[in-house]
DSSP file (Angstrom, degrees, kcal/mol; ACC not computed):
  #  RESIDUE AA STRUCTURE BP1 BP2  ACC     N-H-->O    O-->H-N    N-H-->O    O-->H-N    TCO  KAPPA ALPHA  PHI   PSI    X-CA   Y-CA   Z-CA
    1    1 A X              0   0    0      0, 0.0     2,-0.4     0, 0.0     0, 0.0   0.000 360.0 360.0 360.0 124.5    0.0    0.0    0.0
    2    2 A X        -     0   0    0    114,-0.1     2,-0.5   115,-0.0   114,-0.2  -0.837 360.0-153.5-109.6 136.5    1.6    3.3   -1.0
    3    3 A X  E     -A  115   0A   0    112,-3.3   112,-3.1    -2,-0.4     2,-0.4  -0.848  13.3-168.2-130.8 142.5    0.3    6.7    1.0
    4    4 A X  E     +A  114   0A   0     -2,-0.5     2,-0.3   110,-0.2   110,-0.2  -0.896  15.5 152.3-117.7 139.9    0.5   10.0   -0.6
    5    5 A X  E     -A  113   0A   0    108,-1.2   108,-2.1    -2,-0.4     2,-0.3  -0.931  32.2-120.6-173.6 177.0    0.1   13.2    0.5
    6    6 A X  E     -A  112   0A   0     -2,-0.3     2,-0.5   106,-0.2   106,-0.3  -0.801   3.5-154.8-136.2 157.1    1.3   17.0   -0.1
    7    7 A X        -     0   0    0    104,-2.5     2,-0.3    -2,-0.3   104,-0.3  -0.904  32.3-150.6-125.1 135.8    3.1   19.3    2.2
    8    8 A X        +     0   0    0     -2,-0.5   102,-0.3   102,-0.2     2,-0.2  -0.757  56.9  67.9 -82.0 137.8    1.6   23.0    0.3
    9    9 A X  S    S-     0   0    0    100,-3.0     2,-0.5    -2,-0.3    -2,-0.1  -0.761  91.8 -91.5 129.3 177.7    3.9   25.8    0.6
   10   10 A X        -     0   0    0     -2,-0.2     2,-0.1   100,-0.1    50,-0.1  -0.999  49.2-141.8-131.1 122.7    7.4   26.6   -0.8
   11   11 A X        -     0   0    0     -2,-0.5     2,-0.4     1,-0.1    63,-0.1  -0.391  23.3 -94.3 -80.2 176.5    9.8   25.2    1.8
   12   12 A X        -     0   0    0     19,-0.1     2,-0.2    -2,-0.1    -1,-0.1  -0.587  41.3-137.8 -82.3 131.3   13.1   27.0    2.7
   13   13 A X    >>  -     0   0    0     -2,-0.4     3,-3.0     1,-0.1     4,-1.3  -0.656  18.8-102.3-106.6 163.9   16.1   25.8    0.8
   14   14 A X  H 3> S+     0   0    0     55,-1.2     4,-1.5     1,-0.3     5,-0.2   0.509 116.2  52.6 -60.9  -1.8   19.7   25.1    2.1
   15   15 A X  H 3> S+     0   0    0     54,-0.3     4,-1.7     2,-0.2    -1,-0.3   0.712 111.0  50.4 -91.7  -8.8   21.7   27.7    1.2
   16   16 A X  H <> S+     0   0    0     -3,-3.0     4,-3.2    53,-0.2     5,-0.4   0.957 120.5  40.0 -74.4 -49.2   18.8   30.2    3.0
   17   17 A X  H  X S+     0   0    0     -4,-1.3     4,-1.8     2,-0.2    -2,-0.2   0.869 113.9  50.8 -78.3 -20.2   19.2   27.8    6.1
   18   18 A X  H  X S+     0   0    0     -4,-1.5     4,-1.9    -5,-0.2     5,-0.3   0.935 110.6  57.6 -64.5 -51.3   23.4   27.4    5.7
   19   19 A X  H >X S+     0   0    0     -4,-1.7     4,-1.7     1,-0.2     3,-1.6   0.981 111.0  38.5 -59.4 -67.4   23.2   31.5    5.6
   20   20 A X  H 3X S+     0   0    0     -4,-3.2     4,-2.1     1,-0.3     7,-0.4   0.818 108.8  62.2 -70.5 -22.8   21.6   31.5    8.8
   21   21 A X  H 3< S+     0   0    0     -4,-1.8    -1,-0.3    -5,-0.4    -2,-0.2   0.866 109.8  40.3 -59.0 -33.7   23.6   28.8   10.4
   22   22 A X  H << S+     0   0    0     -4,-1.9     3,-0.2    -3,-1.6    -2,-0.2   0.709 122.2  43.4 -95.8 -18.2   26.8   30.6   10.0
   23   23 A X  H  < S-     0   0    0     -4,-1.7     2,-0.5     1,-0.3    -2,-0.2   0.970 132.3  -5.5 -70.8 -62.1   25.0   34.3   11.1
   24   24 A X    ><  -     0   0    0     -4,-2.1     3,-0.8    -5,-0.1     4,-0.5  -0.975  49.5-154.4-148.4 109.2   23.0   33.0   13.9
   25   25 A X  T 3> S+     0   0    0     -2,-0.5     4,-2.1    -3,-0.2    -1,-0.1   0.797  93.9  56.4 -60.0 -35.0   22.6   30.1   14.9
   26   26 A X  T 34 S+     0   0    0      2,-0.2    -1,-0.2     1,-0.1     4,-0.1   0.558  98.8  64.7 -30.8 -39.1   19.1   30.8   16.6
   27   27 A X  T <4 S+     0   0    0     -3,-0.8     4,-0.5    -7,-0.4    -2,-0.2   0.443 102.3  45.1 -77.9  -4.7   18.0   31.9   13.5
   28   28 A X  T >> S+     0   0    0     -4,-0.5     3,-4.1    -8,-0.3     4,-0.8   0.716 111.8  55.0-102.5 -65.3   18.4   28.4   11.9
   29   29 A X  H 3X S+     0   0    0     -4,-2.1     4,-2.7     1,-0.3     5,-0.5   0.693 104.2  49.4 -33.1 -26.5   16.9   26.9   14.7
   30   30 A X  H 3> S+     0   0    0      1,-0.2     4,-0.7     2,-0.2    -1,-0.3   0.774 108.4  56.4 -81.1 -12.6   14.2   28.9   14.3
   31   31 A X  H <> S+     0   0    0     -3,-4.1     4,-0.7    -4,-0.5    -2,-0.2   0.782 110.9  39.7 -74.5 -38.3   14.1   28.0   10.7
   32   32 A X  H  X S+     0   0    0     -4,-0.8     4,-1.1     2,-0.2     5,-0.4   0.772 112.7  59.0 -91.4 -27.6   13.9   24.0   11.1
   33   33 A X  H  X S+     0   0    0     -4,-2.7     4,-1.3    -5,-0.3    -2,-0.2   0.902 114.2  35.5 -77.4 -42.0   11.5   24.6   14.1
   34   34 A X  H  X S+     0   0    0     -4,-0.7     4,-2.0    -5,-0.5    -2,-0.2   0.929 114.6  55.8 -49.6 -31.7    8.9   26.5   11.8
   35   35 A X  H  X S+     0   0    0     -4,-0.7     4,-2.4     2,-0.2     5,-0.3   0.960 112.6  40.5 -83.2 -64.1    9.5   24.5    9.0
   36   36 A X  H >X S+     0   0    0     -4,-1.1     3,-2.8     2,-0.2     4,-1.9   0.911 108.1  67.1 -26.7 -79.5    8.6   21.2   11.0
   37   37 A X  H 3X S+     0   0    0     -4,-1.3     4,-2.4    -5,-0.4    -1,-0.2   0.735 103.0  37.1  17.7 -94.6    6.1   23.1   12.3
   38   38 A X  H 3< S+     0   0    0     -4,-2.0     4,-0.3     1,-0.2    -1,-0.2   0.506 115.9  57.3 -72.4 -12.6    4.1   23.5    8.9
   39   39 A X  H << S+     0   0    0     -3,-2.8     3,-0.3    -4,-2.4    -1,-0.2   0.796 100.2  51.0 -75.0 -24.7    4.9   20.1    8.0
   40   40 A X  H >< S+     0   0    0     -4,-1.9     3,-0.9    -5,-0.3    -2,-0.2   0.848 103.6  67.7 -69.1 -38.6    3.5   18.3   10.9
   41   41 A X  T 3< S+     0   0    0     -4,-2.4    -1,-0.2    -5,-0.2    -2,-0.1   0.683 106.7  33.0  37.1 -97.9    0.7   20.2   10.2
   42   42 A X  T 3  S+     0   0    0     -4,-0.3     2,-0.4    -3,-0.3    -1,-0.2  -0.081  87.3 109.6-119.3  25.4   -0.1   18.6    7.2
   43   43 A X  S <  S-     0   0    0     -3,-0.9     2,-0.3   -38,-0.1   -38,-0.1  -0.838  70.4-105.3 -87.0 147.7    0.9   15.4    7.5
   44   44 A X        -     0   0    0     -2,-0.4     2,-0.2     1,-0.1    -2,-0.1  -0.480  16.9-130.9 -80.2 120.3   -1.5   12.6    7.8
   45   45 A X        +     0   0    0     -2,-0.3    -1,-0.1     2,-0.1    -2,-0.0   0.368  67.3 117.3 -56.1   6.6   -2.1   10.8   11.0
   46   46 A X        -     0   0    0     -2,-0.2     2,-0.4     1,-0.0   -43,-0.0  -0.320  64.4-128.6 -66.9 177.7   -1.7    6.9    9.6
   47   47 A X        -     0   0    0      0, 0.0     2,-0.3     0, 0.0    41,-0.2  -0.999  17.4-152.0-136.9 110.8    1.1    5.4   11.2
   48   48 A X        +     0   0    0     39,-3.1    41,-0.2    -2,-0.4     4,-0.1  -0.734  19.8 168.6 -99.9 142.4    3.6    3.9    9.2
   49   49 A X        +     0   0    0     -2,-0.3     2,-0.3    39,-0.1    -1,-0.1   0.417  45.7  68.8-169.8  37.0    5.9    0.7   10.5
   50   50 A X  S    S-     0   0    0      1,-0.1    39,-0.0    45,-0.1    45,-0.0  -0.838  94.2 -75.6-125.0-143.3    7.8   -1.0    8.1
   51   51 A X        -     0   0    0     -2,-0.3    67,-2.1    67,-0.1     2,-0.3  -0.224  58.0-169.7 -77.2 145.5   10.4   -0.2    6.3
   52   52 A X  E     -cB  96 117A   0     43,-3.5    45,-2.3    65,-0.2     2,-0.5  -0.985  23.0-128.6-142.6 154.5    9.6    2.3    3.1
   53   53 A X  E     - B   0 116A   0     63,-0.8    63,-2.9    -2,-0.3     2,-0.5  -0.745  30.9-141.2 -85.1 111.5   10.9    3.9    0.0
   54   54 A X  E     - B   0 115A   0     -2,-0.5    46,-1.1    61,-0.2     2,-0.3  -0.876  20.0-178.0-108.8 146.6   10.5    7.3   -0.2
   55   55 A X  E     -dB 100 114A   0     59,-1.1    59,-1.3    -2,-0.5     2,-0.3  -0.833   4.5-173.1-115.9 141.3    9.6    9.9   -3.4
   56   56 A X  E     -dB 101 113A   0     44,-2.1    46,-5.0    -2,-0.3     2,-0.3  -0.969   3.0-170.9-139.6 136.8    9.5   13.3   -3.0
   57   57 A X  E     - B   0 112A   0     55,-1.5    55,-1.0    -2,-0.3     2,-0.3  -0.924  15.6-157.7-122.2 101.5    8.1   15.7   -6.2
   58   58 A X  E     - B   0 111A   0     -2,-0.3    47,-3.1    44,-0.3     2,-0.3  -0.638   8.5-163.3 -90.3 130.8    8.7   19.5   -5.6
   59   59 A X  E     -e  105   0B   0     51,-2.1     2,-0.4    -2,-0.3    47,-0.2  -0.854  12.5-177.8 -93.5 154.4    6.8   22.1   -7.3
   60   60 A X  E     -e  106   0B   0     45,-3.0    47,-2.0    -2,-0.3   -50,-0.1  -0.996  31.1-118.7-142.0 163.2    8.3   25.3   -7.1
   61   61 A X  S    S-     0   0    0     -2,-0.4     2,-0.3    45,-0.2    45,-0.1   0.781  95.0  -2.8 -57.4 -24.4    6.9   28.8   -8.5
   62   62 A X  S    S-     0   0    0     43,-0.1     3,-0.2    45,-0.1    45,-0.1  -0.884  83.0 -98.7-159.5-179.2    9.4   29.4  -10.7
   63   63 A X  S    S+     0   0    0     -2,-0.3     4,-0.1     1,-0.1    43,-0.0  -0.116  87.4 100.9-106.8  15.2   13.2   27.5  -11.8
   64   64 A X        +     0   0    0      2,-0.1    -1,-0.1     3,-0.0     2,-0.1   0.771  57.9  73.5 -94.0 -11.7   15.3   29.4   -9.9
   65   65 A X  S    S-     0   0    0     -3,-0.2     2,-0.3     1,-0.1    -5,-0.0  -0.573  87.3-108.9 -62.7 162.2   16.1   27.2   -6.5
   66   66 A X     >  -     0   0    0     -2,-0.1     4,-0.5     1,-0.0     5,-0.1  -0.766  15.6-134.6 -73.0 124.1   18.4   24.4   -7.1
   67   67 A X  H  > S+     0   0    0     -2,-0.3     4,-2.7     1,-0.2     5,-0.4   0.914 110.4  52.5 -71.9 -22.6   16.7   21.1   -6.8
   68   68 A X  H  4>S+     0   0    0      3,-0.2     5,-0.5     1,-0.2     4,-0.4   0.795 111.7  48.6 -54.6 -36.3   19.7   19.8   -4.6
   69   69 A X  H  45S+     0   0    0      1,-0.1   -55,-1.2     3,-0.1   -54,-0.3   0.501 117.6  43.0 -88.4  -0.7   19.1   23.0   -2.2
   70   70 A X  H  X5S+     0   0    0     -4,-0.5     4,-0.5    -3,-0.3    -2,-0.2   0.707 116.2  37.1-114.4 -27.9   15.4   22.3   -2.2
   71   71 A X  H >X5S+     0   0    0     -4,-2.7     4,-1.8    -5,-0.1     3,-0.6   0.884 114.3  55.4-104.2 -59.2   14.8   18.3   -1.6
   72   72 A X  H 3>5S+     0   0    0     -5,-0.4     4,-2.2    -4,-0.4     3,-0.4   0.891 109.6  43.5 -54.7 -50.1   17.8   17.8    0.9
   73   73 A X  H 3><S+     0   0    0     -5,-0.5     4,-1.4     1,-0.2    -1,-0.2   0.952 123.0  43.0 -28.3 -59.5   16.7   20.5    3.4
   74   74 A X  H <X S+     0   0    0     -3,-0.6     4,-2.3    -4,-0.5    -1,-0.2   0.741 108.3  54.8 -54.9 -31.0   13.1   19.0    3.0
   75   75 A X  H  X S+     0   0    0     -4,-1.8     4,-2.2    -3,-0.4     5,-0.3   0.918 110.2  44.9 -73.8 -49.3   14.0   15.7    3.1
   76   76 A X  H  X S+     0   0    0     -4,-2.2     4,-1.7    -5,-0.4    -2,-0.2   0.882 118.5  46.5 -74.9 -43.4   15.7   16.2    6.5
   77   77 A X  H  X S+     0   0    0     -4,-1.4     4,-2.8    -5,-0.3     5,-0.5   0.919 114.4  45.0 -79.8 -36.2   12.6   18.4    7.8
   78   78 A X  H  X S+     0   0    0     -4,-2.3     4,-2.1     1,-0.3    -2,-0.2   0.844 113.0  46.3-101.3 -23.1   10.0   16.1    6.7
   79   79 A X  H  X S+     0   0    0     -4,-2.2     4,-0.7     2,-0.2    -1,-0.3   0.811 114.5  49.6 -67.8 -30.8   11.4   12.8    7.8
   80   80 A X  H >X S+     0   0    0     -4,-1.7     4,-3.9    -5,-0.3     3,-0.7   0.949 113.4  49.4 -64.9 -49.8   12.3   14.4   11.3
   81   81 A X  H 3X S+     0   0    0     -4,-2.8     4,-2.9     1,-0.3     6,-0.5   0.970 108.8  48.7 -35.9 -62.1    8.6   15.7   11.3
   82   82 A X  H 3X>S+     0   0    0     -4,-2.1     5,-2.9    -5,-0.5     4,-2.4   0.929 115.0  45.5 -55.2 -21.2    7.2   12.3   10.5
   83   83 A X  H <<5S+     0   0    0     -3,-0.7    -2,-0.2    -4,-0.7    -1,-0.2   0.935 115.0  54.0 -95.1 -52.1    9.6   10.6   13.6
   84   84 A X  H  <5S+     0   0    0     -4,-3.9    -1,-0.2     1,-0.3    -2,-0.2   0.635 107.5  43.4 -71.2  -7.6    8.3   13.5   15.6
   85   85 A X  H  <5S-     0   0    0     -4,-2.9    -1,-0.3    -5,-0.2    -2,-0.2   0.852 116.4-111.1 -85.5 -56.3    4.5   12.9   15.0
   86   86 A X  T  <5S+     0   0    0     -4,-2.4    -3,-0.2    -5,-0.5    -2,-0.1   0.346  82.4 128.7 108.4  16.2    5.1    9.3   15.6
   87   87 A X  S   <S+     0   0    0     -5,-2.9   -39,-3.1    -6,-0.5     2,-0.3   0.830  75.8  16.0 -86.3  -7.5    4.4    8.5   12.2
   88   88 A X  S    S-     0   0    0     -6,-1.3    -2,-0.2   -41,-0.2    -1,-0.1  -0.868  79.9-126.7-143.5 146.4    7.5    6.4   11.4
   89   89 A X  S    S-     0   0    0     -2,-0.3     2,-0.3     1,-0.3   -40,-0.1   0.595  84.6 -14.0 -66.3 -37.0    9.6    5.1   14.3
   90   90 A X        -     0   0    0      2,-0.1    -1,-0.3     3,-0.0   -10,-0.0  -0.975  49.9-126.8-175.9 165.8   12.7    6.6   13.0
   91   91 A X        +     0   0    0     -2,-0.3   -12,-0.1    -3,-0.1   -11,-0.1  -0.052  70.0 129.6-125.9  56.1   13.9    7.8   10.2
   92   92 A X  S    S-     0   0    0      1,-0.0     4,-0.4     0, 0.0    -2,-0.1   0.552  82.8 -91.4 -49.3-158.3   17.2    5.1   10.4
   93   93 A X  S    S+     0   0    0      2,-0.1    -1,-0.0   -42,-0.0    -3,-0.0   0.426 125.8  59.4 -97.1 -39.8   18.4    2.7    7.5
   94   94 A X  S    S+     0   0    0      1,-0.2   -43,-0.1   -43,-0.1     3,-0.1   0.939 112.5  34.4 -41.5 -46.9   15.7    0.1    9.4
   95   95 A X  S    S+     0   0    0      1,-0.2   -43,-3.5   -44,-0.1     2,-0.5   0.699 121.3  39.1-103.5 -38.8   13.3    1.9    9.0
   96   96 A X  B     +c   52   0A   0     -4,-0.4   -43,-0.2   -45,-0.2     3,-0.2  -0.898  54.4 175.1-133.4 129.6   13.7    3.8    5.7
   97   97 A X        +     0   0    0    -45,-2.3     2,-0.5    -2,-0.5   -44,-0.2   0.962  56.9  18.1 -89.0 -85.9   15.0    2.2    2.5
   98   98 A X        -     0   0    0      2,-0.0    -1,-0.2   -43,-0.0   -45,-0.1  -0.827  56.8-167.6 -91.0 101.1   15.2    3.9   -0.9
   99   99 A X        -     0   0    0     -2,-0.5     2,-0.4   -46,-0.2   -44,-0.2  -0.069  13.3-177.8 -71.7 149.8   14.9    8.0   -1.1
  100  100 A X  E     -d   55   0A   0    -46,-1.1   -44,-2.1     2,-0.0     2,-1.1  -0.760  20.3-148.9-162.6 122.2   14.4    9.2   -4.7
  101  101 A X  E     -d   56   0A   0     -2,-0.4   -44,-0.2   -46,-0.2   -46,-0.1  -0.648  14.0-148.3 -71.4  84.2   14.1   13.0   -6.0
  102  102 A X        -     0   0    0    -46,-5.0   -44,-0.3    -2,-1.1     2,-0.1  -0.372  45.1 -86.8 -64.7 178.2   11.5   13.5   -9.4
  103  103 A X        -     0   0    0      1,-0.1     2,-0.3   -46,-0.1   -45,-0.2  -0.424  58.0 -94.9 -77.3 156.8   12.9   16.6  -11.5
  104  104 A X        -     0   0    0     -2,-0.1     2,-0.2   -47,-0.1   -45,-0.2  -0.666  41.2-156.3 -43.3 107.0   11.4   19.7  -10.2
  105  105 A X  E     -e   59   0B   0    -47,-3.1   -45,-3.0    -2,-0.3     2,-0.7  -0.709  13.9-120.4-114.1-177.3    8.4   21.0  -11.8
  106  106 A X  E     +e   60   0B   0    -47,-0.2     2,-0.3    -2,-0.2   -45,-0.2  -0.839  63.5  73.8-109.0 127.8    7.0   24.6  -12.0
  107  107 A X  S    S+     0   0    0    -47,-2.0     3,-0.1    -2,-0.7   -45,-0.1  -0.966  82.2   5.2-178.0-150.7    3.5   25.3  -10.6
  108  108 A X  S    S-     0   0    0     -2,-0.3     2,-0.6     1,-0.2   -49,-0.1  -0.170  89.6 -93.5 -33.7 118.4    1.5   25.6   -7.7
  109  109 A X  S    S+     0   0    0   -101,-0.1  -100,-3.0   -51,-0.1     2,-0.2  -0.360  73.8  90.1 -64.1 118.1    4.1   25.5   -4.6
  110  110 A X        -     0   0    0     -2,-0.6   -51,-2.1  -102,-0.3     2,-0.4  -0.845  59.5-116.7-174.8 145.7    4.6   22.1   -3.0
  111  111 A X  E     - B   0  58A   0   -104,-0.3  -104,-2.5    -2,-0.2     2,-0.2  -0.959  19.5-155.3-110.2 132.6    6.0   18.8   -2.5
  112  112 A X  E     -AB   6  57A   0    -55,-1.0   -55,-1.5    -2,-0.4     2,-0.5  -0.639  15.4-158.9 -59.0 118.1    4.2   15.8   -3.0
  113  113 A X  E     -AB   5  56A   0   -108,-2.1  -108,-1.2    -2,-0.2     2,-0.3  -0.979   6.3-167.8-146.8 128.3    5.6   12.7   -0.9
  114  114 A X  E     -AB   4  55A   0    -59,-1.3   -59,-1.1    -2,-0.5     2,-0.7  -0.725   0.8-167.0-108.2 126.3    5.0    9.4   -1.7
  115  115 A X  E     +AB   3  54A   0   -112,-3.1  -112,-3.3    -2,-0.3     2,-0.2  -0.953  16.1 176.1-138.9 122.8    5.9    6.2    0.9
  116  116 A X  E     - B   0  53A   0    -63,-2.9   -63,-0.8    -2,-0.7     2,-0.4  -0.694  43.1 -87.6-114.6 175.1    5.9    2.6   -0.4
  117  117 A X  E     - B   0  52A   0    -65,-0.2   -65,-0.2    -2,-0.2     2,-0.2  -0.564  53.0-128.4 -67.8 125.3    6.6   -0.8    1.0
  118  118 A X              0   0    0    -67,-2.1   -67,-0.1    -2,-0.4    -1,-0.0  -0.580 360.0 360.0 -81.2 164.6   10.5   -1.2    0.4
  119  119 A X              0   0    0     -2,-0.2    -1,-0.1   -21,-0.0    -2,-0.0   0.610 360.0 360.0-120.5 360.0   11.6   -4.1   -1.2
């Protein structure tokens, strides 16, 4: 069974959170707790617990992010989110198996995130 669901929004990418890591280091914190925040949000209350493959598909408004500065950041917030809802147990090697990035496309802002059975 594969569970789908869309975080809305245009998350913050790493060189915005790297800049604030080297100004103030308060100010990234404050960046990953907000971002978490607005993912937990809008993540779905199933409870996942075995091991899964994840897909992530970013929209963005427009082609100027880097898709490397936009899915690792995300990637990092939205699996810490899910361990921090309790939707995934951890977000280990047990627990999570293959990660995969689609190209970036331009619309509406959001990433789409897909969790399958791993195999």
């Amino acid at each position: 069974m594969t569970l789908r669901f869309t975080i809305m929004g245009e998350s913050v990418d790493l060189n915005t959170y790297i800049n604030a890591e080297r100004s103030n280091r308060f100010m990234a914190a404050k960046i990953k707790r907000e971002e978490m925040e607005r993912i937990m949000w809008q993540l779905p209350s199933d409870r996942v617990t075995d091991k899964i493959d994840v897909t992530f598909q970013a929209f963005l408004k427009d082609k100027r992010k880097d898709p490397d500065n936009v899915y690792t950041i995300f990637c990092k917030f939205c699996l810490d989110s899910m361990v921090e809802k309790r939707m995934i147990e951890n977000d280990g090697q047990k627990q999570i198996g293959r990660i995969t990035f689609e190209p970036v496309q331009v619309g509406e802002p959001r990433i789409e995130v897909s969790l399958s059975p791993s195999a």
